[in-house]
Residue, then its C-alpha position, 0 to 999 in steps of 0.5 A: x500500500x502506497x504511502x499517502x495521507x489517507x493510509x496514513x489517517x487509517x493507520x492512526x485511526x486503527x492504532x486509537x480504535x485499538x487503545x479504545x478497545x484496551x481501555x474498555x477491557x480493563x475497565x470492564x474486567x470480567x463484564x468487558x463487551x469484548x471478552x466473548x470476542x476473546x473467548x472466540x479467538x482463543x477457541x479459534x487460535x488455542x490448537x494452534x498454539x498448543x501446537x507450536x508450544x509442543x514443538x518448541x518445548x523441547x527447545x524450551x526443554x534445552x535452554x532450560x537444561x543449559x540454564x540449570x546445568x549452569x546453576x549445578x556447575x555454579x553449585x558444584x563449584x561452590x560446594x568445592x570451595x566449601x569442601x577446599x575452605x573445610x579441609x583448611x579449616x580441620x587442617x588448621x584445628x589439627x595443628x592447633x591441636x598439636x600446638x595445644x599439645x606444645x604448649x600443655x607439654x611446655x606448661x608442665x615443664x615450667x611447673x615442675x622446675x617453677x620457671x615464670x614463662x612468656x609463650x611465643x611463637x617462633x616466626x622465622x628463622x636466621x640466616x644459615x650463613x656462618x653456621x648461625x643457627x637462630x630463631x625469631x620469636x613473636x614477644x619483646x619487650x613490650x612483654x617483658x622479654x630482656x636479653x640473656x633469658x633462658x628459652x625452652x620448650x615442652x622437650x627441654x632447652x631451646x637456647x637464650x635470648x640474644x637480642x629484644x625489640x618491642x615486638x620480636x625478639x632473637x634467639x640463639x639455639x643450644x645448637x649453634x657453635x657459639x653456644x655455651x651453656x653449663x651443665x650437670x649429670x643426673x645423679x653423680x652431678x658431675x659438671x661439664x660445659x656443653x656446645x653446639x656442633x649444628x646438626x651434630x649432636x652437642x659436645x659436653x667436656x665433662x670437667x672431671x676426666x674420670x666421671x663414670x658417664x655411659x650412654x642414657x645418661x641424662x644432663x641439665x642446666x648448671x644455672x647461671x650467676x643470677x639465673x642469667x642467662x641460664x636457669x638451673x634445671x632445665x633438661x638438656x639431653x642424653x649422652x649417646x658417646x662417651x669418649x675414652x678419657x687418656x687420662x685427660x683433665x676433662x672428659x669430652x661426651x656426645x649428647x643428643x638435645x632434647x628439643x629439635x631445633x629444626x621444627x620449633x613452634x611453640x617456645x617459652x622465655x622464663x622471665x622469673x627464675x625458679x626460687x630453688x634449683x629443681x635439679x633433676x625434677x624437670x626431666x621426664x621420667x624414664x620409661x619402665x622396661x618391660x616386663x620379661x615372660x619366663x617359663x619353668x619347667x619341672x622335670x619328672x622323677x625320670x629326668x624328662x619333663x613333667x607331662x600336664x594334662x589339657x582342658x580334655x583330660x588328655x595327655x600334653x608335652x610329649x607329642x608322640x606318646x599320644x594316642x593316633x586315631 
């Protein structure tokens, strides 16, 4: 159809006729003059529809399907994370526990000698350049750590303290050379001086040369004057050699430490030294042998061992007197 003012005017007029009928409808709800005209069109166009809605629901179906799958992958991505944030969660509660268990273990240790203790945790290492073997811990003196206070742990000695900032400070490890500390034998009291050799165990020269020592023997701090750096009675460890003694002056042992300087955590600085030396209090008990089954037996008047009768009334002991089915 051309474009000119007469189809013009009939499209405006079809466009007002068509709002007049909108309008009519709404205002009449139910009671609308057209809703018999709309109950014949959907008579008339209803299978029609109904057909192009089966054919295309499968479509419909689809994008569904891709929508939802979207929804799952987003669900399934979200529940991995879950799963991931979960198993950082129990990860961590396992090492709390643990870290529980270091510091109960360390507790326990600064009762039984009576030290004061500031727990810390150790949050780096020092450089490995000169055999320096040191840790940095998370306590300064803002709580009340000073230099050359004994360090220790829930196993025994960790080292002393070195240098204090307000919020860190430096330890140096029982293992580094330039590590000295005075000690003292369980039971005999012999003294010594023990020094770090690194990764090796600590080298004690005993000051008596003919001290009986053996391996198992066990050896704590000596204390030093006004408890520093060294309080007295804190475990340091276990003889594994002793060397022979060529009738030196001194007699020089090897002694495995009791805290493993390689995986420090949890430490404690004793910032009050104990009121009396606790000497061998502070070292954990020994543990009891066990116990040896031995088996008597009692010989027969002819020499052979005495035959004893099982739950069946039958003969035991002697497997070829019994009697053969």
């Amino acid at each position: 159809m051309r474009d000119t003012r007469e189809s013009r005017l009939l499209l405006v007029l079809l466009i007002a006729v068509a709002f007049a009928l909108i309008t009519v409808d709404i205002r009449g709800g139910e009671a609308s003059p057209v809703d018999g005209a709309r109950r014949a069109a959907a008579g008339v166009f209803g299978p029609v529809e109904n057909g192009v809605a089966s054919a295309v629901d499968p479509i419909g179906n689809a994008i569904g399907a891709v929508r939802d799958s979207g929804e799952r992958h987003d669900r399934i991505a979200e529940l991995e994370r879950e799963n991931a944030a979960l198993k950082v969660r129990l990860g961590s509660d396992d090492r709390n526990r643990s870290r529980v268990r270091e510091l109960d273990s360390m507790l326990r240790k600064a009762g039984a000698g009576q030290y004061g203790i500031k727990a810390a945790e150790v949050i780096a290492i020092g450089a490995a350049q000169g055999f320096s073997w040191t840790v940095t811990i998370d306590a300064g003196s803002d709580d009340g750590i000073r230099r050359d206070m004994t360090v220790l742990n829930g196993d025994g000695l960790v080292g002393r303290v070195t240098t204090v900032g307000p919020g860190t400070a430096t330890v140096l490890l029982a293992n580094d050379p330039d590590f000295t500390v005075g000690t003292r034998m369980e039971k005999t009291n012999e003294l010594g001086f023990a020094t770090g050799q690194g990764d090796r165990p600590l080298s004690v020269q005993l000051l008596n040369g003919k001290a009986k020592v053996k391996p198992g023997d066990r050896l704590v701090t000596f204390g030093s004057q006004a408890d520093k750096p060294f309080v007295p009675g804190v475990p340091v460890g276990e003889v594994v050699r002793v060397d022979p003694s060529g009738g030196d002056l001194t007699r020089t042992v090897s002694v495995r430490p009791y805290a493993g300087f390689t995986k420090l955590d949890v430490v404690g600085v004793v910032v009050q030294a104990p009121r009396t030396d606790p000497r061998d209090m502070v070292l954990p008990p020994r543990p009891r042998p066990a116990p040896t089954v031995t088996v008597t037996v009692t010989p027969s008047p002819s020499g052979a061992p005495e035959d004893r009768a099982d739950a069946d009334g039958g003969v035991a002991g002697r497997p070829e007197e019994q009697d053969e089915e």
